[in-house]
TITORDO-716645 format. One record per residue: x, y, z of N, C-alpha, C, O in turn; residue in one letter. Coordinates in Angstrom, 3 decimals. Layout:
# TITORDO-716645
        n.X        n.Y        n.Z       ca.X       ca.Y       ca.Z        c.X        c.Y        c.Z        o.X        o.Y        o.Z   aa
          X          Y          Z          X          Y          Z          X          Y          Z          X          Y          Z    A
...
# end
This chain:
# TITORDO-716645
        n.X        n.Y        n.Z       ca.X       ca.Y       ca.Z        c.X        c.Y        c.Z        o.X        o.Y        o.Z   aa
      0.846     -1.159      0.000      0.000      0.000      0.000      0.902      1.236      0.000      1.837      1.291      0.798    X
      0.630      2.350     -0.967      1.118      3.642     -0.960      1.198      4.757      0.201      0.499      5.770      0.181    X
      1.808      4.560      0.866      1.929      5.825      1.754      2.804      7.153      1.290      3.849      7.055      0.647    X
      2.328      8.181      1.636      2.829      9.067      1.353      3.195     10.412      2.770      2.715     10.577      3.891    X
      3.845     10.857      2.283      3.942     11.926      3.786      4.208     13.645      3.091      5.116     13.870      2.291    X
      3.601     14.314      3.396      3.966     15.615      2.598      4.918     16.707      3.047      5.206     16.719      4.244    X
      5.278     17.334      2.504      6.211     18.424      3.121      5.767     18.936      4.532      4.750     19.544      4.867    X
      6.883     18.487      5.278      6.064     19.371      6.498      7.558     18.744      7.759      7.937     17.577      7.851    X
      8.132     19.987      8.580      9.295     19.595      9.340      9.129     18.474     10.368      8.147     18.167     11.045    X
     10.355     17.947     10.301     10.241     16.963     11.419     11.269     17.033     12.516     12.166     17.830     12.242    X
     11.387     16.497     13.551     11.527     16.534     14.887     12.901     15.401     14.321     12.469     14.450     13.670    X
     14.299     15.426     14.490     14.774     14.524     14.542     15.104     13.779     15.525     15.841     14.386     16.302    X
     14.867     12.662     15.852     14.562     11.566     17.302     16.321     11.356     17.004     16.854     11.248     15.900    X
     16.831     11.345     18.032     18.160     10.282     18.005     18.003      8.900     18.281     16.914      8.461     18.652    X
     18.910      8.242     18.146     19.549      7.596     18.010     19.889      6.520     19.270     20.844      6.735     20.016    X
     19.191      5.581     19.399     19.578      5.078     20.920     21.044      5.226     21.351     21.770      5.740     20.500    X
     21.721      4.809     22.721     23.218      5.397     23.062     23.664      4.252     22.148     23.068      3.293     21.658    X
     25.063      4.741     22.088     25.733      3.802     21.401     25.646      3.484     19.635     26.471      2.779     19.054    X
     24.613      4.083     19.039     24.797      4.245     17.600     24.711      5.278     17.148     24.199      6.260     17.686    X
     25.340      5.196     15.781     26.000      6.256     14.994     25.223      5.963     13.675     24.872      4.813     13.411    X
     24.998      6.852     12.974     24.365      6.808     11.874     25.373      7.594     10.945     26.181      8.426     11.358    X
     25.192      7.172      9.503     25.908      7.660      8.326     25.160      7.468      7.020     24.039      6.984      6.861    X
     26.050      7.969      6.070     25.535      7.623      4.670     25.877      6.141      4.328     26.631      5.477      5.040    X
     25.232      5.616      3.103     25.950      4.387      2.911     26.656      4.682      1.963     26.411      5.636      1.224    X
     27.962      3.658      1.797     28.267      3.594      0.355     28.630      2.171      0.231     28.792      1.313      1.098    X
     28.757      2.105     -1.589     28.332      0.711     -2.503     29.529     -0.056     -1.410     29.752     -1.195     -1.821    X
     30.460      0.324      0.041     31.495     -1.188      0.467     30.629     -1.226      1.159     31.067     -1.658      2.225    X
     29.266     -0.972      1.264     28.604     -1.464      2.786     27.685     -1.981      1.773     26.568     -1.495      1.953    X
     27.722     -2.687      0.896     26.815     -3.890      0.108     26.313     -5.487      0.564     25.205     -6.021      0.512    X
     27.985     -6.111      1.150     27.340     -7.051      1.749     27.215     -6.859      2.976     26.338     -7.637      3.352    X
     27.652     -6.169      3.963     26.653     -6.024      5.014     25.624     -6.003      5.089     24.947     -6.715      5.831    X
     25.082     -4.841      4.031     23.541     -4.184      3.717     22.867     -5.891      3.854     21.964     -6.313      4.577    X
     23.641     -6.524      2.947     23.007     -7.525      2.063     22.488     -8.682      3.333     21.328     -9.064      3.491    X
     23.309     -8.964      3.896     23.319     -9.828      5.247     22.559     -9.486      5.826     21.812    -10.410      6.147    X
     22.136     -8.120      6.380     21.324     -7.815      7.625     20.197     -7.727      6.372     19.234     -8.445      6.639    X
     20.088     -7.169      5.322     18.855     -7.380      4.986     17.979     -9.034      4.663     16.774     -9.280      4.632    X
     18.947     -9.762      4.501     18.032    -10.965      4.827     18.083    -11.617      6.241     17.598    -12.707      6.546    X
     18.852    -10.632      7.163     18.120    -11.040      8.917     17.119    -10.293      9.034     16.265    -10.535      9.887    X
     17.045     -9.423      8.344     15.604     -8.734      8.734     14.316     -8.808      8.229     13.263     -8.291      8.601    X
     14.654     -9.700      7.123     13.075    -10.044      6.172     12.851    -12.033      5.832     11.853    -12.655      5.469    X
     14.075    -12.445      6.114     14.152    -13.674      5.645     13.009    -14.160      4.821     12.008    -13.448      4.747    X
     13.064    -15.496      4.090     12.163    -15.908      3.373     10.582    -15.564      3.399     10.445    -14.731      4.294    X
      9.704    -15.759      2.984      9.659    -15.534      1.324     10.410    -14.073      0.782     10.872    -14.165     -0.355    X
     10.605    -12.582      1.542     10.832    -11.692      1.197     12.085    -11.857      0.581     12.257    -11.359     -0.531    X
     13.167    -12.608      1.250     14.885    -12.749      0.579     15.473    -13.792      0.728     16.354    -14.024      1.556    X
     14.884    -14.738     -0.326     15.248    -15.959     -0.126     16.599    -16.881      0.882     16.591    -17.980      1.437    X
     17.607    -15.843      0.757     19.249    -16.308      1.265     19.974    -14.781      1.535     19.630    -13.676      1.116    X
     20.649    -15.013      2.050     21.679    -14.235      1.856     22.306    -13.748      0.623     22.573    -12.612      0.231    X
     22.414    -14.531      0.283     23.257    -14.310     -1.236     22.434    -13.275     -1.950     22.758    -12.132     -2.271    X
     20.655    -14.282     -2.235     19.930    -12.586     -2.850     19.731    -11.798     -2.112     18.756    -11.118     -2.433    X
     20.493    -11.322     -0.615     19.832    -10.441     -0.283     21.427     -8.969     -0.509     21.638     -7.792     -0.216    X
     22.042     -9.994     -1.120     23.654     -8.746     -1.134     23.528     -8.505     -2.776     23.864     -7.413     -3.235    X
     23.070     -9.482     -3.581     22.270     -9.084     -4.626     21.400     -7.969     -4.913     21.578     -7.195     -5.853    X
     20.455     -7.906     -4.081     19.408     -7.017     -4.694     19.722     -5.236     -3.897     19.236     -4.151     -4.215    X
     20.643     -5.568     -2.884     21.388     -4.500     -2.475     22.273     -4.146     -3.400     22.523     -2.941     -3.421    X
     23.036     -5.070     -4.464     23.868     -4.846     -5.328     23.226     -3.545     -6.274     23.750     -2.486     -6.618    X
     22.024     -4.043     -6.502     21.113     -3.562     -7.288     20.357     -2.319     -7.030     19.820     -1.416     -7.672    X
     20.589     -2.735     -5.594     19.925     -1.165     -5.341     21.100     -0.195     -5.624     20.871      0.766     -6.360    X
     22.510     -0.388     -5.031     23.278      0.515     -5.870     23.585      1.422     -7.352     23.898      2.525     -7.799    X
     23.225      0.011     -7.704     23.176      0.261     -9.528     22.363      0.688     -9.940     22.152      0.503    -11.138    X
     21.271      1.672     -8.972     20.083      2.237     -9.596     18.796      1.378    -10.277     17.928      2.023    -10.865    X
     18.683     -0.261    -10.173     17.569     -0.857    -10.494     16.342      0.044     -9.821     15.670      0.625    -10.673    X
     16.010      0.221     -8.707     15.072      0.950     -8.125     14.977      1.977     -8.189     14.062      2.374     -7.466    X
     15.484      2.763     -8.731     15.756      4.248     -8.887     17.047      5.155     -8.225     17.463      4.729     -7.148    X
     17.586      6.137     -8.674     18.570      6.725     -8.364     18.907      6.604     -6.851     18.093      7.393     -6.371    X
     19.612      6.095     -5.816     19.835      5.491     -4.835     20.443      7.035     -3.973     21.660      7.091     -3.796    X
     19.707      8.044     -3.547     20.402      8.815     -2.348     21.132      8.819     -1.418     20.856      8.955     -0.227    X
     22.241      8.650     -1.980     23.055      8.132     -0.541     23.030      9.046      0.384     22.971      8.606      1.532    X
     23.064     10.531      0.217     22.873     12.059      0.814     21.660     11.750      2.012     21.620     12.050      3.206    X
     20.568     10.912      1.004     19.497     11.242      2.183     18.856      9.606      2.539     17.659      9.382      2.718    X
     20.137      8.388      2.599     19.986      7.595      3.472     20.537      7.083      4.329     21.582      7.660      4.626    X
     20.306      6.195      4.915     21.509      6.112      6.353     20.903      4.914      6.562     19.926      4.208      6.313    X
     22.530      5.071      7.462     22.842      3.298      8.290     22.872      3.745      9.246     23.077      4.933      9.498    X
     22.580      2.469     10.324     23.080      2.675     12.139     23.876      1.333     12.011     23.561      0.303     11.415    X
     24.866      1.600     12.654     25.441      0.426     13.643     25.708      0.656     14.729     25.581      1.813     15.129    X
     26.125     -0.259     15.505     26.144     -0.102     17.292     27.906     -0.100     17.079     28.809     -0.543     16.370    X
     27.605      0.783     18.307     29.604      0.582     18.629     30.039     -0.653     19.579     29.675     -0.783     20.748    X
     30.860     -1.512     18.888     31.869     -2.087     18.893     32.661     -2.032     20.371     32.865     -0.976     20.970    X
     32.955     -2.979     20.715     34.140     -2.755     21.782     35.422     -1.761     21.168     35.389     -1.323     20.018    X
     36.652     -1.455     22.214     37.243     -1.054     21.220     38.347     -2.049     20.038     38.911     -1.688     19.005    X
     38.329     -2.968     20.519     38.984     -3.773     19.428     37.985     -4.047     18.192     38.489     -4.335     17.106    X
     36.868     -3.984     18.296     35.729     -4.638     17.051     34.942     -3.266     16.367     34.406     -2.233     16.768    X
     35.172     -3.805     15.350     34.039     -3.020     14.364     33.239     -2.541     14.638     33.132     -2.917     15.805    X
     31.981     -1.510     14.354     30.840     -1.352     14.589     30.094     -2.296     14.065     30.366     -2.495     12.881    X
     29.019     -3.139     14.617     28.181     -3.614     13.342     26.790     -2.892     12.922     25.874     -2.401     13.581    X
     26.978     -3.007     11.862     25.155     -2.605     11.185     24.149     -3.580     11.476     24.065     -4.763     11.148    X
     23.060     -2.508     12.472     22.072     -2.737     12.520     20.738     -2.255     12.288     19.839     -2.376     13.121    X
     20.575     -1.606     10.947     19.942     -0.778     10.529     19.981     -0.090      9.217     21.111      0.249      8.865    X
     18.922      0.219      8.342     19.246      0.962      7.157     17.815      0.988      6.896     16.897      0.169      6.856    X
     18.058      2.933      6.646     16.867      3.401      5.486     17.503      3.760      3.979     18.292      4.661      3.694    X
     16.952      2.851      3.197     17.657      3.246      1.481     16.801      4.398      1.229     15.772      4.289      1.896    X
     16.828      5.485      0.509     15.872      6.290     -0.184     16.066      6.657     -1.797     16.841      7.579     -2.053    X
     15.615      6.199     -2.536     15.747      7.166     -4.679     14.990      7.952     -4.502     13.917      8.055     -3.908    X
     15.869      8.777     -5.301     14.912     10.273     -5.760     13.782      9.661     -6.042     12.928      9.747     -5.159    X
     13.520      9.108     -6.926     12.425      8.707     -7.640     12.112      7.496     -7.946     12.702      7.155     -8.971    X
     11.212      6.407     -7.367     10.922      5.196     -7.862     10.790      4.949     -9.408     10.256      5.719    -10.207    X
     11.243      4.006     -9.624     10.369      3.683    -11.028      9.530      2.605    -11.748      9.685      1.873    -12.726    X
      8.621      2.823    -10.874      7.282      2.221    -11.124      6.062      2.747    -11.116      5.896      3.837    -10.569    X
      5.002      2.075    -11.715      4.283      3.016    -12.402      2.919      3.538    -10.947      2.465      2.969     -9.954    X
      2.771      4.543    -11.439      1.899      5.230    -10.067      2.836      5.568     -9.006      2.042      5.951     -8.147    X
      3.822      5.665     -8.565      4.132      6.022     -7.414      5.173      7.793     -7.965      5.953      8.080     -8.873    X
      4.424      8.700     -6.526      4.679      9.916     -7.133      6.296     10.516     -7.172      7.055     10.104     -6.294    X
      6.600     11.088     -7.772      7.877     11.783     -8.011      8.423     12.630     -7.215      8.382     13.861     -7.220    X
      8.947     11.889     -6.518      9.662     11.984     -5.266     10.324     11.530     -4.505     10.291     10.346     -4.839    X
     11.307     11.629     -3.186     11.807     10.741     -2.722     11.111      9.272     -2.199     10.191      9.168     -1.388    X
     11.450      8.747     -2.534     10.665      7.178     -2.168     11.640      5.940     -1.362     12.622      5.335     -1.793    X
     10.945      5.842     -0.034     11.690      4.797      0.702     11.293      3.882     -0.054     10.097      3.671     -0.255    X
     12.518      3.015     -0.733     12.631      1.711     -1.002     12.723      0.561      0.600     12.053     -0.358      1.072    X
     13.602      1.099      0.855     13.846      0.250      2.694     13.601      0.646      3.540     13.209      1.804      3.395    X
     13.598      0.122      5.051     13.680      0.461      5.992     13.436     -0.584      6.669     12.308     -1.074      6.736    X
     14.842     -1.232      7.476     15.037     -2.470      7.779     15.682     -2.582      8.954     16.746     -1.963      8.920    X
     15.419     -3.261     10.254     16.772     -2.839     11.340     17.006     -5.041     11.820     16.333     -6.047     11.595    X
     18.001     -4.815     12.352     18.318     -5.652     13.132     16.972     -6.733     13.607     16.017     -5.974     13.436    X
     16.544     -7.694     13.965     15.621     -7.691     14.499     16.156     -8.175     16.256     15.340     -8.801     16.933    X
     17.281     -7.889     16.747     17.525     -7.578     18.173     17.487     -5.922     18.523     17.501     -5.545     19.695    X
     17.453     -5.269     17.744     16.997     -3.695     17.755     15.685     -3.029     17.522     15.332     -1.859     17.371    X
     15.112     -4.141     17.544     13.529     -3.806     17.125     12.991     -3.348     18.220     13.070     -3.985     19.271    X
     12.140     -1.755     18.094     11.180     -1.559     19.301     12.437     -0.699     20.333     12.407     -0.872     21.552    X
     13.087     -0.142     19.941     14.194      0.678     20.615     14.224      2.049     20.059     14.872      2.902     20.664    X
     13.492      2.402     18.798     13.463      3.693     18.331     14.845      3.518     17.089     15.496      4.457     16.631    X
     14.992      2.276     16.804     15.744      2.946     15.736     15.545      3.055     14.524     16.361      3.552     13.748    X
     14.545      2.649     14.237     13.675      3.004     12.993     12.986      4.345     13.020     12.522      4.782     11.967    X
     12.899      4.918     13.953     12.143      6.356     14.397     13.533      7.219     14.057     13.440      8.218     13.343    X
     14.730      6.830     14.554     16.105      7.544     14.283     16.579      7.541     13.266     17.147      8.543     12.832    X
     16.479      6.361     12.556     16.835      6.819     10.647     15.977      7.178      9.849     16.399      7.969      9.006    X
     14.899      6.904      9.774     13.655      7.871      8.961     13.542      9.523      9.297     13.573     10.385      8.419    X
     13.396      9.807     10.816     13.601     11.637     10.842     15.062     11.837     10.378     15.277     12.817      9.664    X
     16.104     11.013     10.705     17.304     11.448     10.063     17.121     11.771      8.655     17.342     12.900      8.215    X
     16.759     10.888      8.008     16.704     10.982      6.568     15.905     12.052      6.219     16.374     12.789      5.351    X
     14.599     12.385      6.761     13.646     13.467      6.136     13.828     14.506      6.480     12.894     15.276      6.253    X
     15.123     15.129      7.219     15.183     16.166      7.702     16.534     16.645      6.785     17.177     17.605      7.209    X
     16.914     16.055      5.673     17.882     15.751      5.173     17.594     16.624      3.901     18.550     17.017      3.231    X
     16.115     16.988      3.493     15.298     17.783      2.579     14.149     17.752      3.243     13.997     16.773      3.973    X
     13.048     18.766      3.193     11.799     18.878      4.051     10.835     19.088      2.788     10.141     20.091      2.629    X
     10.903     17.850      1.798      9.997     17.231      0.847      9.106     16.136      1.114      8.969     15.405      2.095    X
      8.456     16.214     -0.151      7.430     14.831     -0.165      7.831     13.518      0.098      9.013     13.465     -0.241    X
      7.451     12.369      0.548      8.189     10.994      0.708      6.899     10.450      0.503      5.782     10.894      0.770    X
      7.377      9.134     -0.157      6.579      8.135     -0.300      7.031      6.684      0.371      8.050      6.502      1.038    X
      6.438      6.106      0.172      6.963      4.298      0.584      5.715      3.289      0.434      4.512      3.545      0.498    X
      6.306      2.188      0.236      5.060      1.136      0.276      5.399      0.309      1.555      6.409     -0.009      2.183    X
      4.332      0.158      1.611      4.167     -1.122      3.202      2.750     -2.296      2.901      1.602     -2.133      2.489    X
      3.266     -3.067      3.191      2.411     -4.143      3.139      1.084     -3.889      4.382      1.632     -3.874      5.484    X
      0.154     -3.770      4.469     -1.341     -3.235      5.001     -1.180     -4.146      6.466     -1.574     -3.656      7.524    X
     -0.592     -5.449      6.416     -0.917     -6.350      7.570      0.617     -5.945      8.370      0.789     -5.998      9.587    X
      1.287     -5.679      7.706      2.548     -5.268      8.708      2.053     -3.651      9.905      2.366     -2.471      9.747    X
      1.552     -4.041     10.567      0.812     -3.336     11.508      1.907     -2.324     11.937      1.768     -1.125     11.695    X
      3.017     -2.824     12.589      4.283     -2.056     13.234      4.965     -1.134     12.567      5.521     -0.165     13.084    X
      4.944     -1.394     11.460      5.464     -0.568     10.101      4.064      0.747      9.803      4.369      1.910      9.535    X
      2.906      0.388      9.888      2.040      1.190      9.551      2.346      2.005     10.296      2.828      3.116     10.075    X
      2.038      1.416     11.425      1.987      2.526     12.693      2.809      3.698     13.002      2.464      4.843     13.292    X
      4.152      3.088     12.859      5.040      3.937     12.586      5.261      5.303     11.405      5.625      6.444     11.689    X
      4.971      4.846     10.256      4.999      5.717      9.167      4.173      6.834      9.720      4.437      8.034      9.804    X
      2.786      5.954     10.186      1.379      6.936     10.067      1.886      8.018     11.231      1.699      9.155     10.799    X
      2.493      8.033     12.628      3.309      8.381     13.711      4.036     10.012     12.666      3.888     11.233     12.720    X
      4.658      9.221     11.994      5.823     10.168     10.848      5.081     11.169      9.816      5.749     11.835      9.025    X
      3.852     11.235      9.854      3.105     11.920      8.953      2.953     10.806      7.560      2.527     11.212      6.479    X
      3.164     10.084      7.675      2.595      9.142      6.199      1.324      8.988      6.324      0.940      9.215      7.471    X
      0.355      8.630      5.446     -0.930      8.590      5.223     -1.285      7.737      3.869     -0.639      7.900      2.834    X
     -2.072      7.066      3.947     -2.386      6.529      2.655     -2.508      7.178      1.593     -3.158      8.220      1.679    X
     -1.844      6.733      0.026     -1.996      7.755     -1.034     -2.064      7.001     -2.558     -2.190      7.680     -3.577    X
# end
């Protein structure tokens, strides 16, 4: 289902302690790719493999021009010997390209960890991102994913 959210400022929520948010770029592919099939697993991403795939793809502009400006990652900090890991990502394109959806920024993703779920960090990369330009956004969500509705609708999205 089409949601849409219209110009109008937003409040940027941080960030629970301990994560950092950034832009992505195409070396954070298979990460992307990994956590995106911990966060949707089958039927949505069959394996891993398609899920660093279709992240591949989202790079390469299959979905539309890929904003890196106005999307973001979280990961949690790391001890100090270890990495941060990613647990989190909103993708955004200028413009989808498919048919009916309006011309504008359009969340393709918005995916976290599912041990980060219900902590606000999906509330922390979406105002991150929309405060990034104070334009139109769109996104699709599946109608029965209740938690996802709720949220958008929270964010000013509305059915469109």
């Amino acid at each position: 289902m089409l949601y849409i959210r219209e110009p109008a400022a937003v409040a940027v929520v941080p960030p629970p302690p301990g994560v950092l948010l950034r832009e992505p770029s195409p070396t954070d592919t298979e990460a992307l790719g990994r956590l995106y099939y911990e966060a949707y697993n089958p039927p949505v991403v069959d394996n891993e493999t398609a899920g660093i795939e279709d992240i591949r793809l989202t790079f390469e502009g299959t979905y539309g021009p890929l904003s890196l400006a106005g999307s973001r990652l979280a990961f949690a900090a790391g001890a100090s010997d270890e990495a941060p890991t990613l647990i989190g990502a909103v993708l955004v394109v200028d413009r989808a390209p498919w048919p009916g959806t309006p011309d504008c920024p359009f969340i393709i993703e918005a995916f976290t960890s599912p041990a980060w779920r219900r902590k606000g960090l999906a509330t922390a990369l979406l105002t991150e991102c929309m405060t990034q330009s104070p334009v139109r956004y769109a996104l699709n969500v599946l109608p029965d994913n209740t938690a996802a509705v709720k949220l958008y609708e929270v964010l000013g999205f509305q059915p469109g």
